[in-house]
Structure formats: C-alpha cells, structure tokens
C-alpha positions as CSV (number, residue, x, y, z in Angstrom):
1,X,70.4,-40.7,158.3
2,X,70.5,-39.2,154.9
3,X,73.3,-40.3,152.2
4,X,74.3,-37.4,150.1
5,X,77.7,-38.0,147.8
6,X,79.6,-34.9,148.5
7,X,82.7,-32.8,148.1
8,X,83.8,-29.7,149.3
9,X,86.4,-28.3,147.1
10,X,88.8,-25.5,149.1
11,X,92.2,-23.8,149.0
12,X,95.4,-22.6,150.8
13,X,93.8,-19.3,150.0
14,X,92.0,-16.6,147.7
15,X,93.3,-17.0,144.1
16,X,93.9,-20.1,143.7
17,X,91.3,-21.3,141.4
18,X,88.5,-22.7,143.5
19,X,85.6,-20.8,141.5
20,X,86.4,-22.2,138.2
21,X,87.7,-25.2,139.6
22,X,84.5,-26.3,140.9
23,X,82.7,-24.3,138.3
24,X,84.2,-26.6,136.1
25,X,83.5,-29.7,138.2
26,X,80.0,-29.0,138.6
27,X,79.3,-28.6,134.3
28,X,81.5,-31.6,133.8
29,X,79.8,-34.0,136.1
30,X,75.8,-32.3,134.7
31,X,77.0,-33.3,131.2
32,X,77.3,-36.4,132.1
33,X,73.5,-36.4,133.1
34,X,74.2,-36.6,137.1
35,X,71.7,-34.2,138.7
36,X,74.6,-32.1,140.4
37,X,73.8,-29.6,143.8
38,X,75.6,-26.3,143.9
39,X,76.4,-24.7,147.2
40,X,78.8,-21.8,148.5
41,X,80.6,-21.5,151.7
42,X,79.8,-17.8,153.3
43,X,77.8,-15.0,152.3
44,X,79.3,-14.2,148.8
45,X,76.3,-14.2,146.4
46,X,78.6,-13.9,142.6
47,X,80.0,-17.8,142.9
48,X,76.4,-19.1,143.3
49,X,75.8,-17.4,139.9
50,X,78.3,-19.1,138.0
51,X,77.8,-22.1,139.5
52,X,74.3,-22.5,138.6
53,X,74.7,-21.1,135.2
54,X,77.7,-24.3,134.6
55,X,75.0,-26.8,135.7
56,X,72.3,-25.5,133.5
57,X,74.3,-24.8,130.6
58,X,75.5,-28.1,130.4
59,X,71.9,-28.9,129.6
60,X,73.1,-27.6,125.8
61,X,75.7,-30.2,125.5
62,X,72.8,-33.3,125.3
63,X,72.8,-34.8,128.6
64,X,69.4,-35.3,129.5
65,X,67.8,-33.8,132.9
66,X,71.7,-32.1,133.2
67,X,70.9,-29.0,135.4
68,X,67.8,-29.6,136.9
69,X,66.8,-31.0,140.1
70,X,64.2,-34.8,140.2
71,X,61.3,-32.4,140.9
72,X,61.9,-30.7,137.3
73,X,62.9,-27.3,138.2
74,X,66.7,-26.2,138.1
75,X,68.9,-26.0,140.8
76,X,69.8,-22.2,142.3
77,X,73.4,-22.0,143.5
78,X,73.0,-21.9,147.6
79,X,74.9,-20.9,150.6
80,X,75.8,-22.4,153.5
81,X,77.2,-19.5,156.3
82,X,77.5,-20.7,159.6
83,X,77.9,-17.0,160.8
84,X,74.8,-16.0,159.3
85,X,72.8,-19.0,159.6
86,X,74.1,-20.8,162.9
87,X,76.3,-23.6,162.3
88,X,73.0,-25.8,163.4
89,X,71.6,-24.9,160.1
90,X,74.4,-25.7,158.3
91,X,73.8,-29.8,157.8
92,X,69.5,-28.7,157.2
93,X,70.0,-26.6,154.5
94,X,72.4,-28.4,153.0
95,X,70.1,-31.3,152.7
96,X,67.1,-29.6,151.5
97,X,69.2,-27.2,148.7
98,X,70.6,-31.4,147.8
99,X,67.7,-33.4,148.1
100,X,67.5,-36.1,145.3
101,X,70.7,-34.8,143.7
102,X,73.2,-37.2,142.4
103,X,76.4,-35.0,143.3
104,X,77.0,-32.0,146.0
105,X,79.3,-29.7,145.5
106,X,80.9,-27.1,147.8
107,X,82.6,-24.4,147.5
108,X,84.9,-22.9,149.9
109,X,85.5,-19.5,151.0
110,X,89.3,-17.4,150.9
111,X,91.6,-20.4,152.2
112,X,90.6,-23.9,153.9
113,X,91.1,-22.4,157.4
114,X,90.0,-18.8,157.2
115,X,86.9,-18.0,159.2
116,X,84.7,-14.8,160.4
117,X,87.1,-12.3,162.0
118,X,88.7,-13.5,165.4
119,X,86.3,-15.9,166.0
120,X,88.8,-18.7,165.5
121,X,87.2,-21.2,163.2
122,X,83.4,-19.9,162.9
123,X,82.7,-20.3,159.0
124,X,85.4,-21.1,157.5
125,X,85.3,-24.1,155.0
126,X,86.9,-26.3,157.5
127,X,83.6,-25.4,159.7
128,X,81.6,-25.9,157.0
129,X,83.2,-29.5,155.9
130,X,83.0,-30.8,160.0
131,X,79.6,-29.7,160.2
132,X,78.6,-31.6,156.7
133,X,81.4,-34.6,157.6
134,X,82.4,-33.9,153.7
135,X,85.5,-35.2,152.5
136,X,87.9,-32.2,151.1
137,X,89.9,-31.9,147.7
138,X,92.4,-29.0,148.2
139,X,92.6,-27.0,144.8
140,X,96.5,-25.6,144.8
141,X,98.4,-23.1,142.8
142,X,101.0,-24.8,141.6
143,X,102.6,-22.1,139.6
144,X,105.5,-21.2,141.8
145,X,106.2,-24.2,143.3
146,X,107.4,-28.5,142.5
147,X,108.5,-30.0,145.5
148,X,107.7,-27.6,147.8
149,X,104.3,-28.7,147.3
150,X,104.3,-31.6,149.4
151,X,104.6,-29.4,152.5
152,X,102.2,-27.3,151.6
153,X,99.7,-30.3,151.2
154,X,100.9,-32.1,154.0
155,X,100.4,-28.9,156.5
156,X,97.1,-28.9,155.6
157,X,96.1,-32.1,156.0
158,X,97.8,-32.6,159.5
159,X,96.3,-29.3,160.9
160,X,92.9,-30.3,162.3
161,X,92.7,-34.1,162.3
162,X,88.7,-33.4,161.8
163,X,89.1,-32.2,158.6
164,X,89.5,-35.0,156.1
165,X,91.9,-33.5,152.9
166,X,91.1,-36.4,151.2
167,X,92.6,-35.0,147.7
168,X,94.7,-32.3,145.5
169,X,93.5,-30.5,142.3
170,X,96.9,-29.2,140.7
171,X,96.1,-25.9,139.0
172,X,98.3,-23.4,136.8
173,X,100.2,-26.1,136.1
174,X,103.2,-24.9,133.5
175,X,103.8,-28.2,131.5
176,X,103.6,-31.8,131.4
177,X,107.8,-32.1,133.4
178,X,105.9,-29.6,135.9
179,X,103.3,-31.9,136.5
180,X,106.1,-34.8,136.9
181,X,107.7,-33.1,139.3
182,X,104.6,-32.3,141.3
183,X,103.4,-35.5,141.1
184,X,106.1,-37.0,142.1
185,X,106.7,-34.4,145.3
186,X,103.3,-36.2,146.6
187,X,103.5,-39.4,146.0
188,X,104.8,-39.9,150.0
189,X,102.4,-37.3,151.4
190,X,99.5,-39.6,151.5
191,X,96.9,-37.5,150.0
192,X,96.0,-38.3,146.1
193,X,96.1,-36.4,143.2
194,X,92.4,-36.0,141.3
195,X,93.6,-33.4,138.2
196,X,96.1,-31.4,137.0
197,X,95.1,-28.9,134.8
198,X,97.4,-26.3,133.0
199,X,97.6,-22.1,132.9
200,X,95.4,-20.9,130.6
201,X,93.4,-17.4,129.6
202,X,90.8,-19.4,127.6
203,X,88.6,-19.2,130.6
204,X,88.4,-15.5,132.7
205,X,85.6,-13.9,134.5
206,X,86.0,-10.6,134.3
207,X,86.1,-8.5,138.0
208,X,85.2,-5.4,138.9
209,X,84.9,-3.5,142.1
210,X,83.0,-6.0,144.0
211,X,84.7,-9.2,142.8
212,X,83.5,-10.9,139.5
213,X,80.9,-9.3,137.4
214,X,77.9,-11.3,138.2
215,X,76.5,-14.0,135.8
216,X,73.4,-12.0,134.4
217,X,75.4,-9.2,132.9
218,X,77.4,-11.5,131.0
219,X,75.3,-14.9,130.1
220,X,76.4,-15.5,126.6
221,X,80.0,-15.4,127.4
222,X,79.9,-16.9,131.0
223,X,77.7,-20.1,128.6
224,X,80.9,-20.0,126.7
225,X,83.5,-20.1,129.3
226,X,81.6,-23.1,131.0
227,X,81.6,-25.0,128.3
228,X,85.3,-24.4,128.5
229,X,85.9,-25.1,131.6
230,X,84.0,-28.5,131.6
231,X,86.5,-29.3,128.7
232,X,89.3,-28.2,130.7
233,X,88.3,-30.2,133.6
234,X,87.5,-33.4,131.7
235,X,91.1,-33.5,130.1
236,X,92.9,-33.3,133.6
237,X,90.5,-34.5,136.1
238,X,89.9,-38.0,137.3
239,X,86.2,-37.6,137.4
240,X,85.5,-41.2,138.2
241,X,88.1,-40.7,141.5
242,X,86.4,-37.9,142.6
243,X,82.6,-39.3,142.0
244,X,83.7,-41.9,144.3
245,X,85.5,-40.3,147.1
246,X,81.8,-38.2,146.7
247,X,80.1,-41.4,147.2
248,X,81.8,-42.1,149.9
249,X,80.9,-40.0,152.1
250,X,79.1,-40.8,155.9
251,X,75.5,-40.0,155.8
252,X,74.4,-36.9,157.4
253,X,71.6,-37.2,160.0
254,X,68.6,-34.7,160.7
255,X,66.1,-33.5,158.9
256,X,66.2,-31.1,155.7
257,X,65.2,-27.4,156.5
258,X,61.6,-26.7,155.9
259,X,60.4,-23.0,154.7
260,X,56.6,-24.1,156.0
261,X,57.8,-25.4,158.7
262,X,60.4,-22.2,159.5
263,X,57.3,-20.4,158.6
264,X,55.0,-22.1,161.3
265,X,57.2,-21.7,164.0
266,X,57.4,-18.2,163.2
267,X,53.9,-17.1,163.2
268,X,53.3,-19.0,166.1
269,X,55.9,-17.3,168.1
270,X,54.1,-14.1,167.3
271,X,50.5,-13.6,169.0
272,X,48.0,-12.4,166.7
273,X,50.0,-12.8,163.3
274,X,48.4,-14.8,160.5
275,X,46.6,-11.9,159.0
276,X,47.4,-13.3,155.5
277,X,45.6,-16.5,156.1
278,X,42.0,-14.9,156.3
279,X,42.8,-13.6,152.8
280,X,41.9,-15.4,149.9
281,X,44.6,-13.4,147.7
282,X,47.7,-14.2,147.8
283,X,49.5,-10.8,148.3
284,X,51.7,-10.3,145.7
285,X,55.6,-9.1,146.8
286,X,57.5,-7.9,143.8
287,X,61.4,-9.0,144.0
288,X,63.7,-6.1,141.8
289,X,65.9,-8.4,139.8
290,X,67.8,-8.2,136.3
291,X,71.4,-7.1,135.7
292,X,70.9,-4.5,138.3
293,X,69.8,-6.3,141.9
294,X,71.5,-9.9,141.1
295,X,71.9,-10.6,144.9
296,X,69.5,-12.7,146.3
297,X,69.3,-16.1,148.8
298,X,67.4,-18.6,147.4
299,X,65.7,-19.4,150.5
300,X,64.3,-15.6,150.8
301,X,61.6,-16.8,147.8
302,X,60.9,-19.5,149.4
303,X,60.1,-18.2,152.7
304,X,58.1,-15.2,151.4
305,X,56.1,-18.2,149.4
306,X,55.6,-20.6,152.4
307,X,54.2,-17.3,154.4
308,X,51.5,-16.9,152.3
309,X,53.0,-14.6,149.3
310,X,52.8,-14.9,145.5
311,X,56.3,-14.1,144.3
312,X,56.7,-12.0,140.9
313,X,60.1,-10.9,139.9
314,X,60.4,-7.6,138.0
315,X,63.6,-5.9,136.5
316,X,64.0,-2.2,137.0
317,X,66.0,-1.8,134.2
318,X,63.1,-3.1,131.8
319,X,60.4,-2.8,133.6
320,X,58.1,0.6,133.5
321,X,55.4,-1.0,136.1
322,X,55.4,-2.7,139.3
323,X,53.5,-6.1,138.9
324,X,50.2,-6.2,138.6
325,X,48.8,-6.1,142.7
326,X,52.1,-5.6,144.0
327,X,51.3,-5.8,147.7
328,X,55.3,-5.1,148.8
329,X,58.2,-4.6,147.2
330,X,61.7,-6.5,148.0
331,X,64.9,-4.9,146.6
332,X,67.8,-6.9,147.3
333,X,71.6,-6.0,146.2
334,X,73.6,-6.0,143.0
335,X,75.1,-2.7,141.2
336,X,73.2,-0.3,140.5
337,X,76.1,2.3,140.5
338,X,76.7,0.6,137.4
339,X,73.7,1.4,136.0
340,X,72.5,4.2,137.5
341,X,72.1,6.5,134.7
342,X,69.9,3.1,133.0
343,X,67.5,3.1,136.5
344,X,67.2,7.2,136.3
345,X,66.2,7.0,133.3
346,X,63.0,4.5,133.8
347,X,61.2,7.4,135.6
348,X,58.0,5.6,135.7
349,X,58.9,2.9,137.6
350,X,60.9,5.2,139.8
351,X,57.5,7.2,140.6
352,X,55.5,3.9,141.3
353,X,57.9,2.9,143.9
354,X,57.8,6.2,145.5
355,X,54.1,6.2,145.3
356,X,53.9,2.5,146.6
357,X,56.2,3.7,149.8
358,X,54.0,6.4,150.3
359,X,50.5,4.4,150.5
360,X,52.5,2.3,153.4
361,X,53.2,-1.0,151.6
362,X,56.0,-2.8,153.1
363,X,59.5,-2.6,151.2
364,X,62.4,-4.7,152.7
365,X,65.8,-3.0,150.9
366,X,68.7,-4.0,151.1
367,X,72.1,-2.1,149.7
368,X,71.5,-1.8,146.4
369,X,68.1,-1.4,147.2
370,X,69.1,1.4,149.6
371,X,70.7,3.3,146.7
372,X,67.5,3.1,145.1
373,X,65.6,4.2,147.3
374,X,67.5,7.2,148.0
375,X,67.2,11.0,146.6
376,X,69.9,10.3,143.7
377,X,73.6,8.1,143.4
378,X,76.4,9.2,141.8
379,X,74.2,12.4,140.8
380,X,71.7,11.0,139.4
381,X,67.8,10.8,140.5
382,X,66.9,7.7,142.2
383,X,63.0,6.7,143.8
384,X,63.3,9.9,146.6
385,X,61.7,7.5,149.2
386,X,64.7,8.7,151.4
387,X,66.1,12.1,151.8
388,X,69.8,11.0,152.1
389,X,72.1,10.7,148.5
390,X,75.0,7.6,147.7
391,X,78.1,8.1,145.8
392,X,80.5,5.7,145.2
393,X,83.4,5.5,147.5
394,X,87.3,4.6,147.8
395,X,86.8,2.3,150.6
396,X,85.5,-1.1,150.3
397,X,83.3,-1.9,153.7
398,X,83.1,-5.3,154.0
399,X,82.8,-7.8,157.1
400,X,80.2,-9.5,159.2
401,X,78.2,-7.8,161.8
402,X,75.9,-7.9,165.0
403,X,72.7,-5.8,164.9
404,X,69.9,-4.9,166.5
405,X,66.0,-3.6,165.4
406,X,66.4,-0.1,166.6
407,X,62.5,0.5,165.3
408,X,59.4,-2.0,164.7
409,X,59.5,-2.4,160.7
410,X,58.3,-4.3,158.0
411,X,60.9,-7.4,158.5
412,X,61.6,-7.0,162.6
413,X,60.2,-6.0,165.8
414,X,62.4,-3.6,168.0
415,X,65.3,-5.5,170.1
416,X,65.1,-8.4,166.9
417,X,68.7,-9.2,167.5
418,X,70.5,-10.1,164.0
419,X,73.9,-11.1,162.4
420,X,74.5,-10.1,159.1
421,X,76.9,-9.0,156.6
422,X,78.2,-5.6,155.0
423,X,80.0,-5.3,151.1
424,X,79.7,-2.2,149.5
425,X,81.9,0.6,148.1
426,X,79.3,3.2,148.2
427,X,78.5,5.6,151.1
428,X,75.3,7.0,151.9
429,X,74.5,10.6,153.4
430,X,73.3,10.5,156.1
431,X,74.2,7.0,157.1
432,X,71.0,6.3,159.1
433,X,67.4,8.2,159.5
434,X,65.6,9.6,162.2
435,X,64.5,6.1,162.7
436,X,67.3,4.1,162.1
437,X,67.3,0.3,160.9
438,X,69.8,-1.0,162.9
439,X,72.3,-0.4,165.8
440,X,75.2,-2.3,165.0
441,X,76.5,-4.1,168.3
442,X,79.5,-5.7,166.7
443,X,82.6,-5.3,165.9
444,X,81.6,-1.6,166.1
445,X,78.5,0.4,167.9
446,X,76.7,2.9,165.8
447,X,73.3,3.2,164.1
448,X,72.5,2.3,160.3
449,X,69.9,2.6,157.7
450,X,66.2,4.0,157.6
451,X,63.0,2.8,159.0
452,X,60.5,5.3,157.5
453,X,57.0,4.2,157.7
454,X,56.4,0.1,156.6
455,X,60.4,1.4,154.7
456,X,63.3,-0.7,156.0
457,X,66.4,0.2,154.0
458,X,69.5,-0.8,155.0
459,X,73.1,-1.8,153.8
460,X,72.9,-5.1,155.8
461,X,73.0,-8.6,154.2
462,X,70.6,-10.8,156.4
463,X,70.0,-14.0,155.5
464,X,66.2,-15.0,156.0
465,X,67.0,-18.9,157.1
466,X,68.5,-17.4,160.4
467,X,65.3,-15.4,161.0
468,X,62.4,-16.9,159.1
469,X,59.9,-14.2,161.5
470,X,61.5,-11.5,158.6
471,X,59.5,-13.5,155.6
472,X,56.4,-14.1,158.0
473,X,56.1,-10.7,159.6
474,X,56.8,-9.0,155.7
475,X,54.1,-11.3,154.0
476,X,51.9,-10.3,156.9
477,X,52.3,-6.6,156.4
478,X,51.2,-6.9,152.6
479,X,48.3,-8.2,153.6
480,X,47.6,-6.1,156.4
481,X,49.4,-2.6,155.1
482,X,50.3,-0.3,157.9
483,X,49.0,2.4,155.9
C-alpha cells in the first residue's frame, strides 16, 4: 500500500477552466517548495506541457527544490489513458510518474463523465478517479449561472456514488455579490467550496488548429502567464483545504510501473531478441524534438533507455546533423505544417534522414513525423522517404482506434494487435503504402500508413506503456539493422 496525497481536478465539460485551473494549482502549491506530480487524463499531449512548465517555473519564484522530483531531475507532465494503456495500468503508472512527490495532480479530460466513444465509461475522468480512488474537486463555470448552481453540483455528485466530488472551484466568477450568491446556492448541497476566482484575460493560451499552441513555441510568455495564474490561484483558493483533502486520500496498492521490468518481460516473450545486449555500444536513437515534434510520452524515453538505447534529442528546425552514431531515428508528432517552409529549408538534415532510411536503420514515425517523411506538405519538400504528399485539411480526424500490424516493422510483428489514437487535420496521398502500417479494426476497417523497409510511418498515436515489445523490438533493430 502506497500513500500518495492526490486530487483530480475535472468539470461539467470542455471550457470550463480545468487547464489553468490546475495549471494554476500545480505552480502555486511548487512555490511553496512541495515537490508537486503532474498527470493528464487521456491522450492529449498540450496540457502536460503547461503543466510541467507551471511546476518548473515556479522554481524562479525562490522556493527551493520547486519543480523537481527527490531524485533531482524535474518532473515531465504524464498521462494516464485507460483506453490506451488498460485501465490495469492506470494505478502503476500513476505511482511511478508520483513517486516521492509531495502533491498529485490530475487533470481531467472534456467533462467528469465523458469517456472513449460508446464505450460507456472507459476513460473518462470518473474512470480514471475510481481506478486511483482520488478524491475530486469539480472546476465550474459560473458565469451564467447563481443558484442554479447547486443543481448542477449536486447532479454530479449523486451520479455514480464511486466517484467522490469531494469539492467546487468557482471559476469566471463576475464579482464579489456573484460569489455571495453562489456561495450561498451551496451551502445545503454538501459538497465545499475550495476557490472562487474571477473572469479575467490576464491569463490566455493562445489556440490554434489543434487546441492550445504547445508550450515550446511560446516559453517566455507561457513563464509569464504561470506566474499569473499562481497569483490568481493563491488570492481565491483555499490551498490549505485542498492540500488536505489531498492528504487524505486511501492509499493505493500495487506496485509502480517499471520500464526494466516492462522491458524484461518483453524480450523474453520474444525468442531470440536481445541482440542489443551482446553490444557494448549503446545504439544511439535520435528523438526529433523542438517547436516542431512537441508530442511525446514520457514513458517512450524511458523504455527505449531500459531496452538498451542511448537517447539523444535533436531539433529539426536547428539542427543540420543527425547525432553523432544515430542508430534509429524516432519522430513523434507536433506541427510541422506550421513550420514547414522552416524544415524545407534545413535541407541537410532532410538528406541525412533520407539517407539513414535508405541504409535500413529503423525509424518509428508518427503524424508529424509522417509528414516529414513524405515527398513534400503543403508544397513544400519534405525527407522523400515516402512517395505520397500531405496538405493540410478542413476536417479535423480525431478519435481512438483498434489496429492491427498489417507488416513485420521496426516497432511490431504482423497481427501485433494495438489501440491507439488519431488527431490531425492533415491528409496524406495515398493514405497507406504497398505495405501498409496498420489495418484499422475499429470503429472503421481500412488500411493506414507505410511500412517501407525498417520505415514505420503512420498517423497513429500508440502509447509505448501498453506495448512495451515496440521499445524492445526498435532498440533491437538499431543494434541489429535490417539493412
């Protein structure tokens, strides 16, 4: 049994102000010098951003250790996705993203009781709070509303007995006879009130296409707007109430998930792998990052490490070289239709990944890193690994998805059956090679993406903890190239 002080913070729905609520939370609570854990319900990789960017930031404000974990290193903002993961992973990675923290906090996804896709409550943040037995605080636009309020608050409370609403954050509040009134509204529902705070266009994050423009393409004025928001939240929160109600909550049993030990299991599993571990070099996998190809799982390092790999981040936008030994190549997603005339332009690197693709090293891509891949987006050259060409689109495609390994590739063997995740508004022509990646299984059937060579390219979102053979088989590949 493992005691972890934790809160999920959720929402009637989308909009209401959970991201900079607990944005908010999370750089209030590190300034004080608690060692705070930041973790996002579902597969959305933006919120993680921000939230690790308000922990660290509150580093500036004095508090010593604020923003970094007992072991030294700072905290990356994780996900908890019991659609992607398995909701038996859910409690495991929790605990090992929160060990030796001081604070957890969770974010929910869209509202409190909105899961995957007519499959009832399957990761929704009420899923996600059962599975971690995590008290909730219900973050509510108040703007429209006084006594109505009460209902609202009360519906949610009463719908699933499991789920313990265990407090209110009142949010666009108007003024101080507002806040009387709402107050006033709950005072027989049962459920306290941790924080009020007010309307205000002090603190915006900026969205886009895709939802909020991600942290690492504005880091000088998301600083700013955490600092802001840890003011904000300090003036109308009870911090002290909710540290508490954290404290209070059951300890969790099982054990923490382990990369080595995910890692273990895997190559056992698979006769003959281990290639790596008659090498006395660490291959070296190069991970695309910068403002470009900001989408990444945190465990997806650390897998790739615990299989034997020495991890070196590169950014394409920068970057004119591949790092030194680069044994594979791991693009993940972002925007590079944002930039694309920037990664056009850096034509050297462009040539080194083609020529890397071409000697048969493994690269794992993944949407953005599709695009990149391809002959040219939006017009403009890209690698030329693939013969296919991406444009930006009208229609957003976006929902989770069944797949299986139609080929043997670099992260799967054929019939490798997979659930991941689909957010894009580009489109890609043609939508899958010769060889495709994938045959989607659900909620539609049809092939996607490219297996060409030790190439798979795709515009899937998998997430690595559900299928840690993906790290083990890829590590193994760079050390043992196809090619």
């Amino acid at each position: 049994m493992v005691s972890v002080p934790r809160l999920v913070i959720a929402a009637p729905a989308s909009g209401s102000g959970k991201t900079t609520v607990t944005a908010g939370l999370m750089a209030a609570f590190a300034e004080r010098g608690l060692d705070v854990s930041p973790h996002k319900v579902g597969p959305d990789y933006i919120d993680p951003g921000y939230h690790a960017l308000a922990i660290s930031s509150a580093a500036s404000s004095g508090a010593s250790g604020a923003g970094r974990s007992r072991a030294g290193g700072a905290r990356p903002g994780r996900n908890l996705d019991a659609y992607l993961c398995g909701p038996d992973r859910i409690a495991p990675l929790f605990l090992h993203g929160a060990a030796g923290c001081d604070l957890a906090l969770v974010e929910g996804v869209m509202g409190l009781f909105d899961g995957a896709a007519g499959q009832g409550e399957l990761a929704s943040t009420a899923h996600v709070a059962k599975l971690l037995r995590a008290p909730v605080v219900l973050v509510v636009d108040a703007s429209s509303q006084s006594r109505s309020v009460a209902a609202l608050v009360h519906g949610f409370a009463s719908w699933d007995p499991e789920v313990r609403v265990a407090g209110v954050i009142l949010n666009k509040v108007a003024s101080d006879r507002h806040e009387a009134m709402l107050r006033e509204a709950l005072e027989g529902c049962g459920v306290p009130v941790f924080g009020a705070l007010r309307r205000t266009r002090a603190v915006r994050a900026p969205s886009r296409h895709l939802g909020l423009v991600p942290v690492a393409e504005r880091h000088a004025e998301a600083v700013d707007s955490a600092a802001a928001l840890a003011a904000r939240v300090r003036e109308g929160c009870d911090l002290d109430g909710l540290l508490a109600l954290a404290r209070g909550a059951p300890p969790l049993s099982g054990r923490a998930w382990d990369p080595e030990e995910e890692i273990r299991r895997a190559m056992d599993a698979v006769p003959g792998a281990g290639a790596r571990g008659d090498r006395a070099a660490r291959p070296v996998v190069a991970v695309a990052g910068g403002a470009a190809f900001t989408f990444s799982y945190a465990e997806h390092a650390e897998l790739l490490t615990a299989a034997g790999a020495r991890v070196v981040p590169f950014d394409p936008l920068r970057d004119e070289r591949l790092p030194e030994g680069t044994g594979g190549l791991v693009i993940g997603g972002g925007f590079p239709e944002v930039y694309a005339p920037e990664l056009s332009a850096n034509e050297p690197l462009r040539a080194a990944v083609a020529g890397l693709a071409a000697s048969g090293a493994p690269i794992a891509a993944e949407c953005a890193g599709l695009l990149y891949l391809a002959h040219s987006l939006d017009g403009e050259p890209m690698c030329g690994v693939l013969a296919a060409k991406a444009r930006m689109s009208e229609r957003l495609t976006l929902g989770y998805r069944e797949a299986v390994a139609v080929s043997d590739t670099s992260l799967a063997a054929a019939g490798t059956r997979v659930r991941g995740h689909e957010f894009h508004r580009t489109t890609i022509v043609p939508g899958a090679g010769p060889e495709p990646a994938w045959g989607l299984v659900h909620p539609e059937r049809r092939t996607e993406g490219f297996a060409q060579g030790d190439v798979h390219a795709s515009y899937l979102h998998v997430h690595w903890a559900s299928v840690p053979g993906a790290a083990a088989r890829f590590v193994d590949r760079c050390a043992s190239p196809a090619g």
